[in-house]
C-alpha positions in Angstrom: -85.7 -115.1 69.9 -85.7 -115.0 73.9 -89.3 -115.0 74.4 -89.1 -118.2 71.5 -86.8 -119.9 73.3 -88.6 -119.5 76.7 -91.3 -120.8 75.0 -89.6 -124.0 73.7 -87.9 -124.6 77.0 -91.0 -124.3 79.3 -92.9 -126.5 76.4 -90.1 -129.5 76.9 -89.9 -129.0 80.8 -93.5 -129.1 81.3 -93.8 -132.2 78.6 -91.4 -134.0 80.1 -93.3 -137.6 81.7 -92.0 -139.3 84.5 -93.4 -142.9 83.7 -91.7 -145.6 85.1 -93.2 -148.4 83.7 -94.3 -150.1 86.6 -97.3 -151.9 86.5 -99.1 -152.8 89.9 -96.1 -152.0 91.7 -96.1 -149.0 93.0 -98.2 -147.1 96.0 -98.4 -143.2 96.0 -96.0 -142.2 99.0 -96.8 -139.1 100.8 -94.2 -137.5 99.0 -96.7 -137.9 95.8 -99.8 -136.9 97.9 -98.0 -133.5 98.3 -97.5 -133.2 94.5 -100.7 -134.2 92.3 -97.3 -134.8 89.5 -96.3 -138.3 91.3 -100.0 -140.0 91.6 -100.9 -140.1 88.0 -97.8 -142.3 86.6 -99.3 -143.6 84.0 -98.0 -147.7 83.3 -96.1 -146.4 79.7 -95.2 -143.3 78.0 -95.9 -142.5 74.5 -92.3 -143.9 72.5 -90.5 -141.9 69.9 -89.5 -143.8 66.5 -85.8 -143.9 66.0 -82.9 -145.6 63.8 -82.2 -148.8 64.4 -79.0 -149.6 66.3 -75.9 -152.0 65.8 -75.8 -154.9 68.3 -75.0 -154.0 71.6 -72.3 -155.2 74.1 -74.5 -158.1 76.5 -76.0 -156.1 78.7 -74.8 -157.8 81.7 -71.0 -156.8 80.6 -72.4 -153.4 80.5 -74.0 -153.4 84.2 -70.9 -155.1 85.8 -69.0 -152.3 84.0 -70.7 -149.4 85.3 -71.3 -150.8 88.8 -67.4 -151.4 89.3 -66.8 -147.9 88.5 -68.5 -146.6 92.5 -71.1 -144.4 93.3 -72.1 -142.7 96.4 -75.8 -142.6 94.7 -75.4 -145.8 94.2 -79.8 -147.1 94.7 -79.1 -151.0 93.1 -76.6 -153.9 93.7 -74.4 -155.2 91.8 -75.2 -158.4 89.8 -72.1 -160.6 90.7 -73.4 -159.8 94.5 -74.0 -163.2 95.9 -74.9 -162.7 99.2 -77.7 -159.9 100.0 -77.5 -159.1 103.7 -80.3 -158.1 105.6 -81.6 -154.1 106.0 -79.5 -152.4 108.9 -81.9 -152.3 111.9 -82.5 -148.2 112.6 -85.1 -146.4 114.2 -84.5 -142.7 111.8 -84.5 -142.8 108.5 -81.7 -144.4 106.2 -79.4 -141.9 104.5 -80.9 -142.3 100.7 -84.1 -140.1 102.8 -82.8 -137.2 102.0 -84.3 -134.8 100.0 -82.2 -134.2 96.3 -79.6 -131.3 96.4 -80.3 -127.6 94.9 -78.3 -126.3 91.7 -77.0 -130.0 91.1 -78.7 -130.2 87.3 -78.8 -133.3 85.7 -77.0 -136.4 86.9 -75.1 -138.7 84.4 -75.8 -142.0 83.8 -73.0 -143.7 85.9 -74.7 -142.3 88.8 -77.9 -144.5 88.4 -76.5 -148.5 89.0 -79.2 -150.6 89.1 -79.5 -153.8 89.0 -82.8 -155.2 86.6 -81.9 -159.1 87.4 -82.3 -158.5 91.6 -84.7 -160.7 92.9 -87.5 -160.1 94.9 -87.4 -159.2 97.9 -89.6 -158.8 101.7 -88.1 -158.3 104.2 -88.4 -156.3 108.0 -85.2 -155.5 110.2 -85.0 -155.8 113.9 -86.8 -152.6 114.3 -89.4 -153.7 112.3 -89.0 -151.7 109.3 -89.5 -152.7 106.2 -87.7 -153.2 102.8 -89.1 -154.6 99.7 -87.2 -155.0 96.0 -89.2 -156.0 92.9 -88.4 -155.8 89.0 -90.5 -156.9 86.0 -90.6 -156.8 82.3 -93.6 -154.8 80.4 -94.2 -155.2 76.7 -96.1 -153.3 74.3 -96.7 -152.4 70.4 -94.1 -152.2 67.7 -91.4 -154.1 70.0 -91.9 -151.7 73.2 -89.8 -153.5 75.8 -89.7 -152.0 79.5 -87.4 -153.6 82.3 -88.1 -152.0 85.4 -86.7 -152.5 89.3 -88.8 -150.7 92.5 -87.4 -150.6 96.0 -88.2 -149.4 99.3 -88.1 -148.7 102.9 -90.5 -148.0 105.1 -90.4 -147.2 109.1 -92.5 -149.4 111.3 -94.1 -146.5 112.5 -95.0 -145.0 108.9 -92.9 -141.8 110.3 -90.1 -142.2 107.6 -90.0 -143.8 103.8 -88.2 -144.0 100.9 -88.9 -145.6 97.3 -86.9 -145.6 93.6 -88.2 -146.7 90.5 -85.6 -147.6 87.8 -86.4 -148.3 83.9 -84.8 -149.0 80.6 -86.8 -148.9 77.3 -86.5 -149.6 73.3 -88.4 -150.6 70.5 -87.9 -152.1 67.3 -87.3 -148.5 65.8 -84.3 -147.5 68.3 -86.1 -145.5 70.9 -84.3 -146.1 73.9 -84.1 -144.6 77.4 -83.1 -144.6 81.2 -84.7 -143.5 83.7 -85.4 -143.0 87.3 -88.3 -141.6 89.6 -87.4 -141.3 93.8 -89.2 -140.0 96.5 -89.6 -139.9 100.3 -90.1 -137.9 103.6 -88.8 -138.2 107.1 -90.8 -136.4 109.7 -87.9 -136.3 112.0 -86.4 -133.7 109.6 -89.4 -132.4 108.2 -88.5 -132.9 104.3 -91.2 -134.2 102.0 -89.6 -134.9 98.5 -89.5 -136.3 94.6 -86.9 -136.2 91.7 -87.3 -137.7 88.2 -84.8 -138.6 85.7 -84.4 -139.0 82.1 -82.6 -140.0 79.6 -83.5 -140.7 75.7 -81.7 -141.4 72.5 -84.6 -141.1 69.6 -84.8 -139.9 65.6 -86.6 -136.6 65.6 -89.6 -135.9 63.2 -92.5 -137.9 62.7 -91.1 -140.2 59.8 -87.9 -141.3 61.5 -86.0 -139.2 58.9 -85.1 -136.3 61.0 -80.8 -136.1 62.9 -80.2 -138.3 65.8 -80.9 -136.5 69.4 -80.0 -137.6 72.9 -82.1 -136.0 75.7 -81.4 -135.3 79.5 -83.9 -134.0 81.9 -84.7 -133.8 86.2 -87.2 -132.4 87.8 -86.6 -131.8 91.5 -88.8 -130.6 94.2 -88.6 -130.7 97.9 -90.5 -128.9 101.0 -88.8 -128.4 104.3 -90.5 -128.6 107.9 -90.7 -124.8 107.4 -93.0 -125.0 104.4 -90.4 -123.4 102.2 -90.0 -125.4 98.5 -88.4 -125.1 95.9 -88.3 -126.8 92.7 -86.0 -127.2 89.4 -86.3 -128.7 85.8 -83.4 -129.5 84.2 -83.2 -130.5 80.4 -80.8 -130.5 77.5 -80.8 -131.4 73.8 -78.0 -132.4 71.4 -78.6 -133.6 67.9 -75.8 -134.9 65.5 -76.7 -132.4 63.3 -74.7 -130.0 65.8 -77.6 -128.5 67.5 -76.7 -127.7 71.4 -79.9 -127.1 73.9 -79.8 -126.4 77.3 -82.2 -124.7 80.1 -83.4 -124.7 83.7 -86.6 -123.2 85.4 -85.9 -122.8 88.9 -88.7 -121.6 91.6 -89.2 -121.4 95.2 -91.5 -120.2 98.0 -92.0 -119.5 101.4 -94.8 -118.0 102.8 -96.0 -115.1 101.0 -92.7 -114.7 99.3 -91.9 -116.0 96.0 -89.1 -116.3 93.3 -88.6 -117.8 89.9 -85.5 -118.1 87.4 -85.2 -119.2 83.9 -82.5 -119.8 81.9 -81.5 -121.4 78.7 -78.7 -121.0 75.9 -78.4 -122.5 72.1 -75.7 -123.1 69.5 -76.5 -123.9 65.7 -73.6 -125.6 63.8 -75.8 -127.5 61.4 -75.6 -124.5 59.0 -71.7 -123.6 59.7 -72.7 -120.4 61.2 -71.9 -121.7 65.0 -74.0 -118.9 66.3 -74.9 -119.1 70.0 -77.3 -117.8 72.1 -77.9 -117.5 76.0 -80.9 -115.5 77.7 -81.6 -115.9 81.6 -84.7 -114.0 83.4 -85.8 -114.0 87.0 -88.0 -112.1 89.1 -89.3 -112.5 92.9 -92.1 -110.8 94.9 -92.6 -110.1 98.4 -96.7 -110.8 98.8 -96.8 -107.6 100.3 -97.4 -106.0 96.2 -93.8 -105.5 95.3 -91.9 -107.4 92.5 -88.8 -106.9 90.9 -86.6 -108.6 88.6 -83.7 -108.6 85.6 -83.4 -110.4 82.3 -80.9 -110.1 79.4 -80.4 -112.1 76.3 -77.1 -112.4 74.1 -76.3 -113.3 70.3 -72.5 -114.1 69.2 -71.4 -115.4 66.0 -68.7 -117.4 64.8 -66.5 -114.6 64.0 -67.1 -112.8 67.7 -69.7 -110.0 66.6 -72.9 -110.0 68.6 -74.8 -108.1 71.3 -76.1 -108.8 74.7 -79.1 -106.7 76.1 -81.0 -106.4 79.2 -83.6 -104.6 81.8 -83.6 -104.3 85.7 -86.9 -103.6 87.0 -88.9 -103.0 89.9 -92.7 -102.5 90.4 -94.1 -101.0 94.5 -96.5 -101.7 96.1 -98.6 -98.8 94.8 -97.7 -99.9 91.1 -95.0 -97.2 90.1 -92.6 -99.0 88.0 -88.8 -98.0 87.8 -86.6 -99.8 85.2 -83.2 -99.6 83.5 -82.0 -101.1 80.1 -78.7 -101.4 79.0 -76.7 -103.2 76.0 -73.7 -104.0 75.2 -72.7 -105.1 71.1 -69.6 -106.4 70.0 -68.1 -105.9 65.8 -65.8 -108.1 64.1 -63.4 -106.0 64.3 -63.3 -105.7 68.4 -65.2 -102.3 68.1 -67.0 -102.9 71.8 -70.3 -100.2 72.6 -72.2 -100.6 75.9 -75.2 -98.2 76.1 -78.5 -97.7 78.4 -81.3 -95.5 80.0 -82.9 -96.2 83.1 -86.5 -94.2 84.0 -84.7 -92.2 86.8 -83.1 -90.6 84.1 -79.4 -92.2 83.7 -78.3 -92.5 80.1 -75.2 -93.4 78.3 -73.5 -94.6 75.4 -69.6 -95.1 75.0 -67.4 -97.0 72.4 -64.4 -98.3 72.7 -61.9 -99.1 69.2 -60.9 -102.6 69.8 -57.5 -103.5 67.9 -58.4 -107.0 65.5 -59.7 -109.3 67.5 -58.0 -108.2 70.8 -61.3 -106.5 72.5 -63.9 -109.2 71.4 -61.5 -111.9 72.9 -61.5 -109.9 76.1 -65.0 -108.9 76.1 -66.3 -111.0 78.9 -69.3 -111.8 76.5 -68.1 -113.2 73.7 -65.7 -116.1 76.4 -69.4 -116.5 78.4 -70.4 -117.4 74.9 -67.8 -119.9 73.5 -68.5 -122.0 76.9 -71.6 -123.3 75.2 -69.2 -125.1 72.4 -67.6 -126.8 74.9 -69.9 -129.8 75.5 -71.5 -131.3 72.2 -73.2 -134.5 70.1 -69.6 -136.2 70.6 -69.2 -135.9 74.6 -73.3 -136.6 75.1 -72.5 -139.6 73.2 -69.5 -140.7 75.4 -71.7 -140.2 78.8 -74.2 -142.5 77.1 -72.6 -145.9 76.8 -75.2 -147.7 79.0 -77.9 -146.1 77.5 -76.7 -146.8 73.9 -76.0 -150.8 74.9 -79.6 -151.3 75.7 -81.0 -153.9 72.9 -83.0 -153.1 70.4 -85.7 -155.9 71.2 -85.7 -158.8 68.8 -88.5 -159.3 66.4 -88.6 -162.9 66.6 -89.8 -163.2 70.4 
């Protein structure tokens, strides 16, 4: 199940697009020269059907009601703003230049205020650099309807520059989505960088017919003036249904050395069973020949039984491998066994008699396990109350 799940999660990661929408708007920054990903941004991605929707709030109630709420990653302005000063004269690079934060996943919607109705803008400060602001509307087949907003700053002396692309979609079948696409890089600091984010509400199958899902993803990637990068996809799945998906692929590098990290976990409650399932596994290498690495998987029920298994390994330069594998299961009735072997020659196998469900709700396991219950269809649903409002475009226009 690990190596299916790897699978799936790599699939989605690597699938996910990072189209904006933005037609004759947008200039490759160096950010995208770096990374082959940001220059091919095609104008439109390829929709999902969906159910249609109940009427939505106006969207304008929905705008000023998210912007009032505050947000330090706050890119748009506010649509009651009457008065738009002009760009802050600075010779560095503004504070939004900043390359995106390790380990920080994927951001909620609340944290993308935008504002689709600005209007364009051209402007230079006293220093001579420059800010521009531009939206649109693109339309397409079967009621596609894409409002987008780009803006940017640029340094006079091309030495700094930052640009964010914000969209919302739908159709006439439901589809809808958010979504955001930034990049930059200050040669002051050194940091060359792009994020993309996503947000979809869709019907899954073919026909329409299949449960409701909502889907979250980022992709992150920055390099420093040192030449170290990293990079991190993020992506989750929930489907009313009561299927819970979640997983990362992390990687970085610098110079010869390398690591990587994967990790993803899955609960089931379509059936009643409410099984769930976690695996993580990482490995690094030196460039000198030597790897090394650990992985382990775990399956718990609904009723606290399951197992969790595991290797540690290491491979030298001259290509003798050590490793050590290990388990740990868990019964219904608390009855906890760990056991392992290790090529060195360590061995053991010990079991201790739980009394009812006293060991399996101490078993460090099985409460590592229940934490993937604790975020489902009904709380994805409740951090989606901008996406949801966006309106399902009319058929009469």
């Amino acid at each position: 199940m690990a190596t299916h799940m790897m699978t799936a999660a790599s699939t989605r990661v690597n699938a996910t697009p990072t189209t904006a929408g933005t037609r004759g708007t947008r200039a490759p920054t160096r950010a995208a020269a770096a990374n082959p990903r940001l220059t091919n941004v095609a104008p439109r991605q390829t929709r999902h059907q969906g159910a249609k929707q109940a009427k939505p709030p106006s969207r304008s109630l929905v705008r000023r009601n998210v912007a009032s709420r505050g947000s330090k990653n706050d890119e748009g302005t506010d649509a009651d703003d009457k008065e738009r000063p002009k760009p802050e004269a600075s010779s560095r690079a503004p504070g939004s230049t900043r390359p995106p934060e390790r380990g920080t996943g994927i951001a909620r919607e609340f944290d993308m205020i935008v504002d689709f109705d600005a209007e364009e803008r051209s402007e230079t400060d006293d220093d001579g650099n420059a800010f521009f602001s531009k939206s649109g509307v693109d339309t397409g087949d079967g009621g596609y309807r894409c409002r987008w907003t780009v803006t940017g700053r640029t340094a006079k002396d091309g030495t700094w520059e930052y640009r964010a692309t914000h969209w919302e979609k739908a159709d006439w079948c439901g589809y809808k989505e958010l979504g955001a696409e930034k990049s930059g890089f200050d040669d002051a600091s050194g940091d060359t960088w792009w994020e993309t984010w996503r947000q979809v509400y869709r019907k899954d199958g073919d026909d329409n017919a299949g449960p409701a899902l909502i889907e979250r993803s980022a992709d992150k990637w920055a390099r420093d003036v040192h030449k170290k990068e990293w990079q991190e996809k993020w992506w989750e799945r929930y489907s009313d249904a009561g299927l819970v998906e979640r997983g990362v692929e992390k990687s970085g590098r610098q110079g010869v050395q390398a690591w990587w990290e994967k990790w993803g976990e899955q609960r089931d409650d379509s059936s009643g069973g409410g099984d769930v399932i976690k695996w993580t596994d990482k490995w690094a290498e030196n460039g000198a020949g030597t790897r090394w690495g650990d992985k382990w998987e775990e399956r718990f029920g609904s009723d606290g039984s399951g197992k969790k298994v595991g290797e540690t390994w290491r491979v030298n330069a001259g290509g003798e491998r050590w490793s050590r594998t290990w388990g740990e299961s868990v019964g219904s009735d608390g009855e906890i066994r760990t056991y392992g072997q290790s090529t060195s020659g360590e061995q053991w196998d010990t079991t201790e008699q739980g009394g009812n469900n006293n060991s399996r709700e101490n078993s460090s396991r099985w409460e590592d396990a229940k934490e993937a219950a604790e975020y489902g269809w009904e709380q994805a649903m409740a951090d989606s109350t901008r996406m949801l409002a966006i309106e399902t475009p009319s058929k009469e226009e």
